[in-house]
C-alpha positions as CSV (number, residue, x, y, z in Angstrom):
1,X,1.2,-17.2,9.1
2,X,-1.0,-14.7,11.1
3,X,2.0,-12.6,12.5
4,X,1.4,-8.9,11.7
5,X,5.2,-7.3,11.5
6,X,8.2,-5.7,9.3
7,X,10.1,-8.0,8.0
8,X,13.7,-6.7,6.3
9,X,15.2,-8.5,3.7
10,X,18.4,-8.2,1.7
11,X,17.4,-8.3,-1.2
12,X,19.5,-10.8,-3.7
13,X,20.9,-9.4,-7.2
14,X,19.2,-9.6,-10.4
15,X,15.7,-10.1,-8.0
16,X,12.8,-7.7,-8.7
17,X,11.3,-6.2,-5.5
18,X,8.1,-8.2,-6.9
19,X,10.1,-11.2,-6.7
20,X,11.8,-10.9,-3.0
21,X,8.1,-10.5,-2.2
22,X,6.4,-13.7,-3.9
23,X,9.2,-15.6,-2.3
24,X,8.3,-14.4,0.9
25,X,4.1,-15.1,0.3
26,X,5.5,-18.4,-0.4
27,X,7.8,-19.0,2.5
28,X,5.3,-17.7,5.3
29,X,2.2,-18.7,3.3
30,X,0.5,-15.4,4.0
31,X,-1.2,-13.5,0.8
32,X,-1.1,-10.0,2.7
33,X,2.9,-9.1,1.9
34,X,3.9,-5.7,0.7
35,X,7.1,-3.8,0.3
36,X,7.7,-0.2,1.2
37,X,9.7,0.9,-1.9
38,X,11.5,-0.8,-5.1
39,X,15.0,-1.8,-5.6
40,X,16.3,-1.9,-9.5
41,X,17.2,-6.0,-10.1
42,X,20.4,-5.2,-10.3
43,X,20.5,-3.4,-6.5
44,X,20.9,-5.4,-3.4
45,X,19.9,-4.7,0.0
46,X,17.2,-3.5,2.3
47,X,13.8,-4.0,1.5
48,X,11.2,-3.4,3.7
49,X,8.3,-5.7,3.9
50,X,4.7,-5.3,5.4
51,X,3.4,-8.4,6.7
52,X,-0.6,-9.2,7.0
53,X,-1.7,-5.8,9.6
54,X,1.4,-3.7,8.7
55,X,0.6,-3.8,4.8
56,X,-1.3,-0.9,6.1
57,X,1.5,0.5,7.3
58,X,3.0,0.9,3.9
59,X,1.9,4.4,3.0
60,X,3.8,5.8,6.2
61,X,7.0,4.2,5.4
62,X,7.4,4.9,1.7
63,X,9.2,8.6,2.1
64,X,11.9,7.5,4.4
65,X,15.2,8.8,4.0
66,X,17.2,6.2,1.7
67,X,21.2,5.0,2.2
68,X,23.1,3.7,-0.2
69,X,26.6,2.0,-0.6
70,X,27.0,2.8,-4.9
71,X,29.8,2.3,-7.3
72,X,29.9,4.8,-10.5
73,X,31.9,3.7,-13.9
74,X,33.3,6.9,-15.1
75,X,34.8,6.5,-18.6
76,X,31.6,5.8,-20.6
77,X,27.9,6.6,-20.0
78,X,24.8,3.4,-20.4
79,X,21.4,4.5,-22.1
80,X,19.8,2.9,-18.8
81,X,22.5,4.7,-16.5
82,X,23.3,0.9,-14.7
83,X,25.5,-1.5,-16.2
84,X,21.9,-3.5,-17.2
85,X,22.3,-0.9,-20.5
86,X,24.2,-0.8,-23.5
87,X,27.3,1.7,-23.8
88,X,26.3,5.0,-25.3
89,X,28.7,6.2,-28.7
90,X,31.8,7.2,-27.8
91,X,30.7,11.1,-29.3
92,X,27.6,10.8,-26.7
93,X,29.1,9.4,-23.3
94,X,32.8,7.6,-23.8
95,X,35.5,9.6,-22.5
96,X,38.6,8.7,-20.8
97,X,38.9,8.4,-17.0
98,X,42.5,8.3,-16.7
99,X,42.9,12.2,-15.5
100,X,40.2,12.2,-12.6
101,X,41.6,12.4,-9.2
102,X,40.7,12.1,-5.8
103,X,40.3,15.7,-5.7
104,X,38.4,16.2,-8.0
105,X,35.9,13.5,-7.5
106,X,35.8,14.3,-3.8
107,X,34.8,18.2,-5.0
108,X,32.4,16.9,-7.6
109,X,30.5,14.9,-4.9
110,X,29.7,18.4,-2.9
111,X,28.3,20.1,-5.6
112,X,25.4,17.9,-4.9
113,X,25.1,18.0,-1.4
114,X,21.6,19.6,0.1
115,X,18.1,20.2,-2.3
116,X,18.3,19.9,-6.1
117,X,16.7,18.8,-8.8
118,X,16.6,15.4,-10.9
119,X,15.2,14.5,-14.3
120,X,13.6,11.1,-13.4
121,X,15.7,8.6,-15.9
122,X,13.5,6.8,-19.1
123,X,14.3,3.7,-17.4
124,X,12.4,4.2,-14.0
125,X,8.9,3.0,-12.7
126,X,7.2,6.5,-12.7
127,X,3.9,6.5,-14.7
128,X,3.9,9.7,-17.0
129,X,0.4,9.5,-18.1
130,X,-0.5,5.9,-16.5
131,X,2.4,4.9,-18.4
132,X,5.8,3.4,-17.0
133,X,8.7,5.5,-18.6
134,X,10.3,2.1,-18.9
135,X,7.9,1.2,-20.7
136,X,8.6,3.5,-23.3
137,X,11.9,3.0,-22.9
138,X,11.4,0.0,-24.1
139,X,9.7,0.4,-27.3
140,X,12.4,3.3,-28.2
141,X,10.5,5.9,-27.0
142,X,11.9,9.3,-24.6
143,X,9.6,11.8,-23.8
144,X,9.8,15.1,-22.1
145,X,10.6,15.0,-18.1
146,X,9.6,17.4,-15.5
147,X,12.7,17.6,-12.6
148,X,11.7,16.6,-9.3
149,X,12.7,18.1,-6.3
150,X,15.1,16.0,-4.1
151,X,17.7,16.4,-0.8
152,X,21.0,14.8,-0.6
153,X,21.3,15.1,3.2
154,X,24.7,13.1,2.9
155,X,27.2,12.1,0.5
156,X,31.1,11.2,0.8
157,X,33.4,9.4,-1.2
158,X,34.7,6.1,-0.5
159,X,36.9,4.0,-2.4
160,X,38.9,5.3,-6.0
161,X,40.5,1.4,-6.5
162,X,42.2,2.2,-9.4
163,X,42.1,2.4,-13.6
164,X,40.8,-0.3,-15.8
165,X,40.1,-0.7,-19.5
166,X,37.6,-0.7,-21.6
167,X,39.3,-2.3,-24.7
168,X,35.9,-2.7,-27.0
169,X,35.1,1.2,-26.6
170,X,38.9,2.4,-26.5
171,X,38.9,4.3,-23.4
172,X,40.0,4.1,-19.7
173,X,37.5,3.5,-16.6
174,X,37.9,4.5,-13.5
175,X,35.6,3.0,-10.2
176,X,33.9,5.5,-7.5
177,X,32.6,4.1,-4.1
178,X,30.7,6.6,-2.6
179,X,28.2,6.8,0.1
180,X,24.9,8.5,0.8
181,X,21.7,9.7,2.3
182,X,18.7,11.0,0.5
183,X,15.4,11.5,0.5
184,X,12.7,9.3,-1.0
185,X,12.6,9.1,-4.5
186,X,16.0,10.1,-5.1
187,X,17.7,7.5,-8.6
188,X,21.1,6.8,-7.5
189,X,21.8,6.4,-11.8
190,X,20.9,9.4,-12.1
191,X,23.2,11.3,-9.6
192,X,25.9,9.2,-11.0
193,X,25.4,10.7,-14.4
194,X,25.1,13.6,-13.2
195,X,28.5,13.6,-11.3
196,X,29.9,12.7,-14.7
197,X,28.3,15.2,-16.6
198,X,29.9,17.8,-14.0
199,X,33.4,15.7,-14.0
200,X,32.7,16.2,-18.2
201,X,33.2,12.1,-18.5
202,X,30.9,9.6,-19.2
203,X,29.5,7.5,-15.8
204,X,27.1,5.0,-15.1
205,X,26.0,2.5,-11.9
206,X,28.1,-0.7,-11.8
207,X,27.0,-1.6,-8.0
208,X,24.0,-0.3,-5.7
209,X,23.5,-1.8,-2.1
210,X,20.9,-0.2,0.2
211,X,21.9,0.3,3.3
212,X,19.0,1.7,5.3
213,X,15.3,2.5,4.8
214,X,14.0,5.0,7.4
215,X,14.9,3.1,10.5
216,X,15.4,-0.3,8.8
217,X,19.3,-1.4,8.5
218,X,20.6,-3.9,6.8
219,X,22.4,-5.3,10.5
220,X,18.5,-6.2,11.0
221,X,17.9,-8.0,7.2
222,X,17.8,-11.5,6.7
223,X,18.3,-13.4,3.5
224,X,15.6,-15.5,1.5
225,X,17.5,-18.7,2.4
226,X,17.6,-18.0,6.2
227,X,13.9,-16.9,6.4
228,X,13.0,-19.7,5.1
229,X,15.5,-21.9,8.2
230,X,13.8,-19.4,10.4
231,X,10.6,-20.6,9.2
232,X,11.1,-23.6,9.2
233,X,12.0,-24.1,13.0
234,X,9.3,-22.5,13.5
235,X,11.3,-18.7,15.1
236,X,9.8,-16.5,12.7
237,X,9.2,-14.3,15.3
238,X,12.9,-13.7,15.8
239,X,13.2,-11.6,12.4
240,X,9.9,-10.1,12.7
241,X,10.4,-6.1,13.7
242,X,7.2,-4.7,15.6
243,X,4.8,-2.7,14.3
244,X,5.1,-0.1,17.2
245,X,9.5,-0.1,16.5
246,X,9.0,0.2,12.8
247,X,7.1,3.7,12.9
248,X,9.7,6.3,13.8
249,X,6.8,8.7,14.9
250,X,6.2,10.3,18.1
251,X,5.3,7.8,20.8
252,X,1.6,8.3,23.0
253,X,0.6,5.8,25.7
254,X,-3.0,4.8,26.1
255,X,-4.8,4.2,28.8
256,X,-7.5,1.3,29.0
257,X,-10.4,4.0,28.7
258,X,-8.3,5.5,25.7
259,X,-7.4,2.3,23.7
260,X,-10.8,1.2,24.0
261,X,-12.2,4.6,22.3
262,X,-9.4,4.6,19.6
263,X,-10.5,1.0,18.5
264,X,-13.3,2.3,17.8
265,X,-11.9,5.4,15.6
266,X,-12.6,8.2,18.1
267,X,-10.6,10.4,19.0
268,X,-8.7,11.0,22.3
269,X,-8.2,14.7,23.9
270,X,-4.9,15.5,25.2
271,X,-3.2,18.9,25.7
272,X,0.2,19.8,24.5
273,X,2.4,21.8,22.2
274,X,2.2,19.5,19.1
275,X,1.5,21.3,15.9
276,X,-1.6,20.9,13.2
277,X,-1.6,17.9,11.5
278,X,1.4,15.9,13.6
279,X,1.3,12.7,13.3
280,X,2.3,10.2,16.2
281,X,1.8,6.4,17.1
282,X,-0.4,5.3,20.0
283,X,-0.1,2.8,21.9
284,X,-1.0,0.4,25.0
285,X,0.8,0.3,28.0
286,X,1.8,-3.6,26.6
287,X,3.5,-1.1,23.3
288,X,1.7,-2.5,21.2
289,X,0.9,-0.3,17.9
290,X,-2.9,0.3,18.4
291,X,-3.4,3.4,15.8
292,X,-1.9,6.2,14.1
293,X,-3.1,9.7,14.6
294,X,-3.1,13.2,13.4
295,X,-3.7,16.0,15.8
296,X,-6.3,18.3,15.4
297,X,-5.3,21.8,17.4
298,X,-8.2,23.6,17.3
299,X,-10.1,20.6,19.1
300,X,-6.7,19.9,21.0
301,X,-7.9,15.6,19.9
302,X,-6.1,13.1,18.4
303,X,-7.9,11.4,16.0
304,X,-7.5,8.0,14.7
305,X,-6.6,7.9,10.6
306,X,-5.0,3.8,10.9
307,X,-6.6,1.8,13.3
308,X,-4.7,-1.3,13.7
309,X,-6.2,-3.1,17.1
C-alpha cells in the first residue's frame, strides 16, 4: 500500500498499541505505520495511526486533547490502579463503598476540574532515566516521582449502576461511569485514585474506552476485522482520513508559484496578524497537505518545518 493517510482504529481489549499497529503493517502491507499515542491493553478505543507520509505527521498529533468513557471500582485500590493489578491490603486501599452517593461522587469529580498536578503511576511507559517505570514496577521496584502538570478541561459523571461485593476482600464496591476531556498525557488510573483518595475509599480502573484524539472520533474508527474486508475489496481509501483533515491547524492556500517554492523548503511571505511561532497547514488549491509551517514575524514568511509534497 502506497496510500499516505490517518487511519483510526478501535482498538480491541487486551491489544497493545504495538499490536493494533503490526496487525495493520500486516493488513495493508506497508512497513511505514505509526500511532499517535498508547492505549493501556486493557483500554479500547481510538487510536490514531500514521500511514507511510503521515508517520511524519506523528509529532503534531501526539498532544491532542484526549476523551475518555471510564469506569472506577471504589471499594478497594490495585497496585497497578486497573483491574490488570492485584488488590492492595485491606489497611492500604480496601474500604467499603456502600455509603458513597451520587452527591458526593458528582462533588468529588469537580474538585478536579481545570489544571492540576499528577504523580505519573509506577506502572506507565514514562522513562525515568531511560528506564520504563514499569519496568521497575516489575522487578518490585518504586522510585521517587516528579508531578506533572495536567488540565481536565471536562469531567461529569455518568452512570452510579449500583452496589456489588467483593466477598474475598470483605467489602462492598460500588461502579462510577464518568466522562472526560484532558489534555495529553493525562493517566485516567491515576485520577481514579485520586477521586478515591478524596472520597477516603479505595478505587481503581475496571473499564477505559477512548473516545476522541484531537479531532479523531471513534464514529470515524474501524475495527481490525473490517480493515482487513475494506482491504480486501480493495476500498481502503474509504477509511483513510486525509492528511490535510487530520491537522486541526490553521488552513493557507497556495498558489502554483507558492507550492512550487515550499516543495522546495522556502519560505512564502504573506502579511497578517498571526503571532511568532504559529503554526498552520498549507495547502494546494486541490487541499492537499503540502507542508507545515511556522511563521516567522519579524520576516512576516512562512517557512516550511514538514514538507510533505
Amino acid at each position: 500500500m502506497t496510500d499516505d493517510g490517518i487511519l483510526i482504529v478501535d482498538k480491541p481489549v487486551d491489544w497493545t498499541s504495538h499490536d493494533v499497529v503490526a496487525k495493520v503493517r500486516k493488513i495493508l502491507g506497508t512497513r511505514r505505520v505509526g500511532h499517535t499515542g498508547t492505549l493501556d491493553p486493557f483500554a479500547t478505543g481510538v487510536l490514531v495511526i500514521c500511514l507511510n507520509r503521515a508517520t511524519r505527521l506523528v509529532q503534531f498529533l501526539t498532544g491532542n486533547d484526549k476523551e475518555y468513557v471510564a469506569t472506577m471500582r471504589l471499594g478497594f485500590a490495585t497496585d497497578t490502579g486497573d483491574l490488570t493489578g492485584k488488590p492492595l491490603a485491606p489497611a492500604m486501599g480496601a474500604t467499603d463503598a456502600g455509603h458513597i452517593s451520587c452527591e458526593q461522587v458528582q462533588a468529588a469529580l469537580e474538585q478536579f476540574r481545570g489544571r492540576i498536578q499528577q504523580i505519573p503511576p509506577m506502572y506507565s511507559a514514562k522513562k525515568v532515566g531511560g528506564v520504563r517505570l514499569h519496568e521497575m514496577a516489575r522487578r518490585g521496584e518504586e522510585i521517587e516521582r516528579q508531578p506533572i502538570d495536567i488540565e481536565i478541561k471536562e469531567i461529569e459523571l455518568l452512570e452510579l449502576p449500583g452496589l456489588n461485593s467483593a466477598a474475598d476482600l470483605e467489602t462492598v464496591t460500588q461502579d462510577v461511569a464518568f466522562r472526560v476531556v484532558c489534555s495529553s498525557g493525562t493517566y485516567i488510573r491515576t485520577l481514579a485514585e485520586d477521586i478515591g483518595k478524596h472520597l477516603g475509599i479505595g478505587a481503581h480502573l475496571v473499564a477505559l474506552r477512548r473516545t476522541r484524539a484531537g479531532d479523531c472520533r471513534l464514529t470515524q474508527a474501524v475495527t481490525l476485522e473490517h480493515l482487513a474486508e475494506f482491504t480486501e475489496a480493495e476500498r481502503t481509501d474509504e477509511v483513510l482520513l486525509s492528511m490535510t483533515d487530520a491537522i486541526g491547524l490553521p488552513e493557507i492556500k497556495l498558489d502554483d508559484e507558492e507550492r512550487k517554492a515550499v516543495t522546495h523548503g522556502r519560505s512564502i511571505r504573506r502579511n497578517g496578524s498571526w503571532q511568532h511561532g504559529a503554526q498552520a497547514k498549507l495547502c494546494d488549491k486541490d487541499q492537499r497537505l503540502v507542508a507545515i509551517a511556522g511563521y516567522d514575524i519579524g520576516l512576516s514568511v512562512w517557512h516550511p518545518h514538514v514538507v510533505l509534497a
